[in-house]
C-alpha angles and dihedrals in degrees: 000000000000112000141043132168115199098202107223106152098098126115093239082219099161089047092050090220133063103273091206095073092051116136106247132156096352102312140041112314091239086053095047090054104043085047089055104035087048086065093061096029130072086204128019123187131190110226106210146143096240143009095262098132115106099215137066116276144130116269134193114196127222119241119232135006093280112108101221143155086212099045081054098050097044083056087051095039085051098040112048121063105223119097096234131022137189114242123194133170117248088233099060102085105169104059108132128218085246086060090051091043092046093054097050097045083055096055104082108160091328118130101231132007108211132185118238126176129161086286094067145250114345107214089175102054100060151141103223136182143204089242087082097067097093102054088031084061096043087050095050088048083074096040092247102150091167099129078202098060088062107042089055094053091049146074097271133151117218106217106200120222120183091193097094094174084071097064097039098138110201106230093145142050080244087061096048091048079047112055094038080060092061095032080054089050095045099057091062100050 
């Protein structure tokens, strides 16, 4: 596997603080992500608006003054040379490696391999390709920024996952206590 992409633009609006500078794992939760996800990865980005992270690491900057998923992803689909690359939100800490490995044997020539569990389709834990470009551009020409939305009206496979606690994506206060609590359990098992 070559590229990832951790997403860490948003305005972390419903969490009233940048997710990105929680403390996890003994650091901050951007940092815990982009040191796990460089063990697996040749070549791991930060996705974000603006350059506010206090280590070295290699950026791609959004376009624009939306705050989008989508805008993101067209400036990492653009930017990077491989023809596929992993994206994950910077608030979904216990994806494993199996997930990751998972997503990318079931892409195939699809254009995109995405996670789905009973709690629905998971945007931001996909396989996607530069095949998407066109139909992501003529999206954002009306001003359509729903990842769904494109994942549905493309060639995309849906990768099903029963393990719900692995996708927990830390939007409240109540996630984050949340998740500390199992990253807590896990580290006694």
């Amino acid at each position: 596997m070559k590229e990832a992409v951790i997403f860490a633009g948003g305005k972390s609006s419903r969490m009233g603080e940048d997710k990105a500078f929680l403390p996890f794992g003994g650091t901050t939760l951007v940092r815990y992500q982009y040191d796990r996800l460089s063990s697996w990865f040749e070549h791991v980005f930060i996705s974000t608006k603006k350059d506010k992270f206090d280590f070295e690491a290699e950026f791609i900057f959004d376009r624009g003054e939306v705050f989008s998923p989508a805008v993101a992803l067209h400036s990492v689909l653009t930017h990077l040379q491989s023809e596929a690359v992993f994206v994950l939100s910077v608030d979904v800490p216990f994806l494993s490696k199996a997930h990751i490995d998972t997503l990318y044997n079931r892409l195939g020539d699809h254009e995109a391999a995405a996670a789905k569990t009973a709690g629905g389709t998971q945007p931001m834990c996909a396989v996607y390709t530069k095949k998407l470009l066109p139909a992501l551009e003529k999206q954002l020409e009306k001003e359509n920024h729903k990842l769904n939305f494109l994942l549905r009206n493309s060639d995309t496979v849906f990768v099903e996952f029963d393990d719900e606690e692995a996708f927990l994506n830390l939007n409240y206060k109540s996630d984050y206590e949340k998740a500390l609590a199992l990253a807590e359990a896990q580290r006694f098992e």
